[in-house]
N, C-alpha and C positions, 0 to 999 in steps of 0.2 A: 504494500500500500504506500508505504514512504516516495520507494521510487516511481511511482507514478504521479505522486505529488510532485517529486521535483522536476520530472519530465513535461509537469504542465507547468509548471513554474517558468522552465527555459523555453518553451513554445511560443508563449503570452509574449515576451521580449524580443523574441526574433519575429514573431509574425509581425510585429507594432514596427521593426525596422524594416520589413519586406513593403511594408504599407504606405513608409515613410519613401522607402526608396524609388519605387515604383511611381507613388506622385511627383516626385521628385524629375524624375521622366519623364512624366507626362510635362509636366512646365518647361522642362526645356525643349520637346516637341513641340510645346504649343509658339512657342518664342523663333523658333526654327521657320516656322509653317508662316508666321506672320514675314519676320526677317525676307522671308525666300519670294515673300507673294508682293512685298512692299519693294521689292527689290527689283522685280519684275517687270512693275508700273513704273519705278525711276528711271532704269533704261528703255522703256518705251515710250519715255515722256524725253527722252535725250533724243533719239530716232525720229520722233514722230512729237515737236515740240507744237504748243498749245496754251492757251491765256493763264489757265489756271489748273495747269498739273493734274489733268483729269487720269491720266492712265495712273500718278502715283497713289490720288485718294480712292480709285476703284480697284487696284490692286491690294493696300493695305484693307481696306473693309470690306475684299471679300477673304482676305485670308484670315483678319478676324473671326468672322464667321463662319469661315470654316474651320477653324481650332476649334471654336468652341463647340460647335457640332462633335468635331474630331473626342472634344474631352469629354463631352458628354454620354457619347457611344461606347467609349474606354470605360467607365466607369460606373455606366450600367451592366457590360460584360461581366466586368471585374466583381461587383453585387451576386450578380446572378453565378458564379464561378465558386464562391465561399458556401453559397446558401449548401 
């Protein structure tokens, strides 16, 4: 009986850093996804110049929203994975 107390004892702490880690991931995913979409618009606003930076603010806000979609879908999986 001990050892199975302490075996949930070291579960509970490593699950909570797999938890930690894995979101940890995800944010730098999400940061990637934005980076990469904003980056996008900036050289096709260098190519293809225009009054008011259209291709950099429809690149960054659709990578926005697609992160957050992106984290969202990750973190319903991740739910439904534990249960």
């Amino acid at each position: 009986m001990d050892n199975k107390d302490n075996n949930q004892k070291d579960q509970k702490p490593k699950k909570q850093l797999n938890t930690y880690a894995r979101f940890s991931g995800l944010a730098i995913q999400m940061f990637a996804i934005i980076g990469v979409g904003t980056f996008i618009g900036y050289k096709l606003d260098q190519n293809y110049p225009n009054q008011h930076n259209l291709f950099t603010l429809f690149g960054a806000l659709s990578s926005v929203i697609i992160s957050i979609i992106y984290i969202i879908r990750r973190i319903i999986a991740t739910s439904k994975e534990e249960q």
